[in-house]
Every structure is written in C-alpha cells, then in structure tokens.
ZAKEKOL-261505 format. One record per residue (C-alpha): residue in one letter; y negated, x negated, z. Coordinates in steps of 0.05 Angstrom, whole numbers, plus 5000, padded with zeros to 4 digits. Example, Ala and Ser with C-alpha at 12.3 -4.5 7.8 and 13.67 -1.06 7.14 Angstrom:
REM ZAKEKOL-261505
a509047545156s502147275143
***
This chain:
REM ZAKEKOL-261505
x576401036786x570101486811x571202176834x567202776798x562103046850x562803766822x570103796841x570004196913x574303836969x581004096968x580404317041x574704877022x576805547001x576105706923x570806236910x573006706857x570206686789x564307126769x564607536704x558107786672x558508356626x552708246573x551208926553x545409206497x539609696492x543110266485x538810746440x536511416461x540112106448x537212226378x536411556348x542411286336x544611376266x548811986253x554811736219x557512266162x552612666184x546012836145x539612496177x533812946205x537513346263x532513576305x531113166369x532413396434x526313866458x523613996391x529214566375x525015216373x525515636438x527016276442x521216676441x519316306369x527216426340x528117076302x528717706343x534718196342x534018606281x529918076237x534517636222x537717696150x543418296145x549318216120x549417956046x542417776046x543517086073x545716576030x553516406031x553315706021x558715425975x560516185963x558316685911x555617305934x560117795956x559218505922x558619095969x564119705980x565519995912x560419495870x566618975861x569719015798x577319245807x581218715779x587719065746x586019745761x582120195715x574920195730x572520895747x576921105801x574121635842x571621275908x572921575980x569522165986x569622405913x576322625912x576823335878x578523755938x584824275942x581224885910x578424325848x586324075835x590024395781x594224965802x601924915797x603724875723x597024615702x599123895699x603123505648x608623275685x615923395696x615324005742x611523685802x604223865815x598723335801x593923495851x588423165813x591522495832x592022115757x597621705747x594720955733x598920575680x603321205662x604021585588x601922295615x606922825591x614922755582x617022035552x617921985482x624421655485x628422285518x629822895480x625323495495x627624045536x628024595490x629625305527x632825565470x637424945453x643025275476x643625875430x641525435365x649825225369x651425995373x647926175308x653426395263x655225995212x658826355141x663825775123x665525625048x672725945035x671725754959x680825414981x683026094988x686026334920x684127014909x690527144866x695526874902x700327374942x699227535018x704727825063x702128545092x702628415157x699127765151x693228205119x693028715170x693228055216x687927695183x683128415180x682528405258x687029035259x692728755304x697328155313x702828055261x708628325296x704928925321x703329035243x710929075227x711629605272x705930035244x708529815172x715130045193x712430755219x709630845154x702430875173x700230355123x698430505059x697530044991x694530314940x695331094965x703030844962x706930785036x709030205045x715230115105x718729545077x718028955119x715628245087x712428635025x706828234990x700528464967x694328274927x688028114957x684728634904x689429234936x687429814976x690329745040x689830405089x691730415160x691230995192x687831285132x682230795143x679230195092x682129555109x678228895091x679628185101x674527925154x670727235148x673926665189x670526535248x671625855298x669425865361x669525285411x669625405487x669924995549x674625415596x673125395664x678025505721x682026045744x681426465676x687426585635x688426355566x691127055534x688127595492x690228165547x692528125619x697128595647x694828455712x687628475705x686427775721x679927445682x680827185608x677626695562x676827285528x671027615572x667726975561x667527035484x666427785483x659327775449x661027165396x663027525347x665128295315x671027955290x678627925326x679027195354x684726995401x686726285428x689225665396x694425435437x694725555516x691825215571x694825445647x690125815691x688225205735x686724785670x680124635643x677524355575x676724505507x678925115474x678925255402x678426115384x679226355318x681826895269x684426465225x691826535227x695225905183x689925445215x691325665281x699525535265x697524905232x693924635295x699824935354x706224775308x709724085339x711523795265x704223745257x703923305318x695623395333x692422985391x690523205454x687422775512x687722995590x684222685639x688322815703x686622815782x692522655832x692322655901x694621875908x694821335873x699021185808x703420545815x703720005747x711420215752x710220965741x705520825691x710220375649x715220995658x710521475635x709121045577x716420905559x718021655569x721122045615x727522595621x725523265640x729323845652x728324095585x729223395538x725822725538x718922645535x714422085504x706822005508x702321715455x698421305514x697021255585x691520885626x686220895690x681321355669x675920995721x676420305743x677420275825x679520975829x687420925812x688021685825x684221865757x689421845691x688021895620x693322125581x694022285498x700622755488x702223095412x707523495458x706124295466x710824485516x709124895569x705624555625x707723915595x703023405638x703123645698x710723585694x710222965678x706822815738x710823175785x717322885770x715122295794x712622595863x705222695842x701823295851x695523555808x688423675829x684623765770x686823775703x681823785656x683623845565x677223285538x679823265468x683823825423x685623575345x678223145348x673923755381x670523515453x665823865491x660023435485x654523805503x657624375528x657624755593x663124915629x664025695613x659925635549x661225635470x659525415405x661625605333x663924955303x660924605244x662024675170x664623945182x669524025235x672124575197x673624205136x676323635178x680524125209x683724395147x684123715112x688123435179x683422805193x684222955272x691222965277
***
C-alpha cells in the first residue's frame, strides 16, 4: 500500500495551523443604514458651523418654538383655571389694606374678610342654623295673661287664702292680721279665723282695696350659692334678687332646692298649684343629674335602686343609671321623694360625697334653652299641663 506524499515525516515538527479571518468593506460613518432611525441625518462635515447656526438672542423664545407632540402651553394667567372660578384677581391686583372692607363690612360670622372671597362658600350665615337674634332672649319674658276661665267665680274662698292669693302676705301671716282685726269684709271686721268669703266682697286691709292678682309662673335656672327662700335673715343672696323685675306680682318658690344645688325652679303666686306640685301624695317627677367624687360601683347602684334605710325611713327611687358612658362618676337619678336634701343623702350613706348637683327636670319643666341665672314665664301649655297633672 503507497504512502500519501502530503503526509509530513513523523520526525519533522508540526507547524501550527493558520486561521484567516475573511472580513468585509466596512461602510463609511454615514452610510450605513440607520436602523429605527429616520434616513437623511446629516453627514459628517456638512452640519452647519457655528458662525452660520443662530446667534444668542435669535433663536425662537420660549413658546414660540413648536412643542412637538405637545399642545401649546398658555402663558402665566392665560390658562384656563380648571375648578376654580375664572376671574380671580392675579398677583398684583390684590385690593390693598386701605381697598379691604373695614371690620364689620363683610358678611361673615364676626371675622374680617379682607377682600379675600371665599371660593365655593354661601356668603352670609348658613341657612340651616337658626339666626342669632339679639333680642331672643327677652321674647320668653314677654308676659303672658293665662286663661283662668277653671276658677269659679262663686264658689267660697278662705280669707286668708285671699289675702294670700292678692300678694298681701303669706297665709299664716294673714291669720295674724285677721286675728288683730285689721281686715275688713264688706266695712264688717272680720277676726274669726277660717271665715270664707266671696270673690265679689270688699276686702280692706289696713283700710286699703284688696284685689285678687293674675297668676303668674315663672321658670328659673338657679345658679349656685343662692338660697331658695323669699327672705334671708342673714343676708345671704336669693332666687329672689334674681326674679326681682319679672313681675309686680308676689311670687315665691315651688319647692326648695339647697344652696349648692342647681336646676330648674318653678316661681309662682299661685297657691293650690304650688301645694299641688310640693305635696308627696301627688308624687311629681324630678330628675338629678349628680357629680361624685369617685366612681359608683353596679352593687351600690342595685342598692340605690332597691332602696335604702335612712335615718328618717326607707327610701325608694323611681330609677337610677350612668348619666355619661366612660365617666362612672356622673348619676342620673328620678326621685317623687321631697324630703330635705333627699339625694345627696342618698349618696352619702353609702360613702359618696357630692360635687355638683344639678335639678334637669321638675313635674315636665327643663331648662332647655335657658341660662344659668336666667328666666322665662312658662307657656299657656305647660300651664294647662300643669293643672291637668300630665307631668306627674
């Protein structure tokens, strides 16, 4: 078998193998194709120079060149204000401080506008609350002449409930004028005590006219440290000096409230309402709210409401609860009882002592919408539900 020729003797070193890299024409900057990119980009040298490219100050301003893709942006104060009123004053146009409108000028709530308007907003008070009116407060103190068409003009009145009932003095100080014989009826002297008389009679007292007076009911919410009385011996402040200028009439307290207590108060002349609403056997409803100085336990609640044994007899109330829902210190508490300081001992002999005690409800009457240390005459309604009992 022949031998190739082209196969080098084994004793000869092997030369390495040469590799030849075929390579193109590469094109010149310029001319190859701009891929994604649009064709006519100017070559390399034919850019303009500088002396032929727009000086400093010719080429286009702002918002004169085109924004391409973009609209045209308006200038400062040509855009249209989206959501705001169109109009508003621009910088520079503001009325200045001596322009505004002086204090009390504007229509608002008792803030100067200083020519600022208020975007979006009903000028004026809103509708929905109840305009202040500076002379709201005296519209409840208008007196009001009540219908008396109940009273019987014929039937028989004790003297010294007529005296009583005239604003001359309190019943038992008009047994002791009737029994010094300085009441007259008729021109006739009258000393017997628990005579009746006629409505029609000439009654004399102290050779003077005597006339029923109209019934008059006035409401008040007592503040603190005044005294529920008609005339303190020691010349401490009475619910009285705050009533002074309701009426000509005599008016003295319905019932008593202590010195520290607050709340509503009922004054009126009228004698057999005022027994009808203090007497126990008519049992009339009164709610207290009460502050203690630590918390009430569920256990001294459930005594309260099962009733208690004070030193002067048992005592039951109508109902008892938290008056506020965290605060366990604040108790309401609805009591027909009329016994002197009744709630507060009621309190106390369960080791609670009172910080505020404050009278929100008498027979139906509150004092909705009425200061402390102010008064109204009540309604033509709340006196007939007063006579007919609905409250009690």
């Amino acid at each position: 078998m022949e031998k190739k020729e082209n196969i080098q003797d084994s004793n000869e070193p092997r030369q390495p193998r040469q590799r030849v890299r075929i390579t193109t024409a590469r094109p010149t900057y310029g001319e190859r194709p701009q891929y994604g990119r649009p064709q006519g980009r100017p070559q390399y040298g034919e850019r303009p120079q500088r002396s032929e490219r727009p000086q400093y100050g010719e080429r286009p301003q702002y918002g004169e060149r085109p924004q391409y893709g973009r609209p045209q942006r308006p200038q400062y104060g040509e855009r249209p204000q989206y959501g705001r009123p169109q109009g508003r004053p621009q910088y520079g146009e503001r009325p200045q401080r001596s322009d505004r409108p002086q204090y009390g000028e504007h229509a608002g709530y008792g803030r100067p506008q200083y020519g600022k308007p208020s975007y979006g907003r009903p000028q004026g008070r809103p509708q929905n609350r109840q305009a202040y009116d500076p002379q709201a407060k005296y519209s409840m103190k208008k007196r009001i002449e009540y219908n008396e068409s109940h009273i019987d003009p014929n039937a028989p009145i004790r003297l010294n409930k007529f005296l009583a009932n005239a604003g001359v003095c309190s019943r038992r100080e008009a047994d002791d004028f009737i029994h010094a014989g300085v009441v007259t009826v008729n021109g006739e002297v009258v000393t017997e005590l628990g005579t009746k008389i006629m409505r029609s009679d000439v009654v004399m007292f102290h050779d003077q006219p005597v006339t029923l007076e109209k019934k008059v009911y006035v409401l008040l919410n007592k503040p603190k440290d005044y005294v529920t009385t008609s005339d303190d011996p020691q010349q401490r402040k009475t619910v009285m000096d705050l009533v002074k200028n309701a009426c000509p009439e005599r008016i003295y307290p319905v019932g008593r409230l202590d010195r520290n207590t607050t709340g509503v108060l009922l004054l009126t002349n009228d004698g057999d309402m005022a027994a009808k609403l203090t007497h126990p056997r008519f049992l009339k409803k009164k709610v207290y709210h009460v502050v203690l100085d630590k918390n009430v336990t569920l256990h001294d609640m459930q005594q309260i409401a099962d009733g208690l044994e004070l030193e002067d007899g048992p005592i039951k109330v109508d109902a008892v609860e938290y008056a506020h829902q965290t605060d366990k210190k604040q108790i309401g508490i609805e009591i027909h009882s009329g016994k002197n300081r009744i709630v507060r001992r009621i309190f106390e002999s369960l080791g609670y002592r009172v910080i505020k005690l404050d009278r929100v409800q008498f027979c139906g009457l509150t004092k909705k919408n009425l200061r402390r240390g102010d008064w109204r005459f009540l309604t033509e309604k709340e006196v007939d539900m007063l006579r007919m009992g609905a409250f009690e």
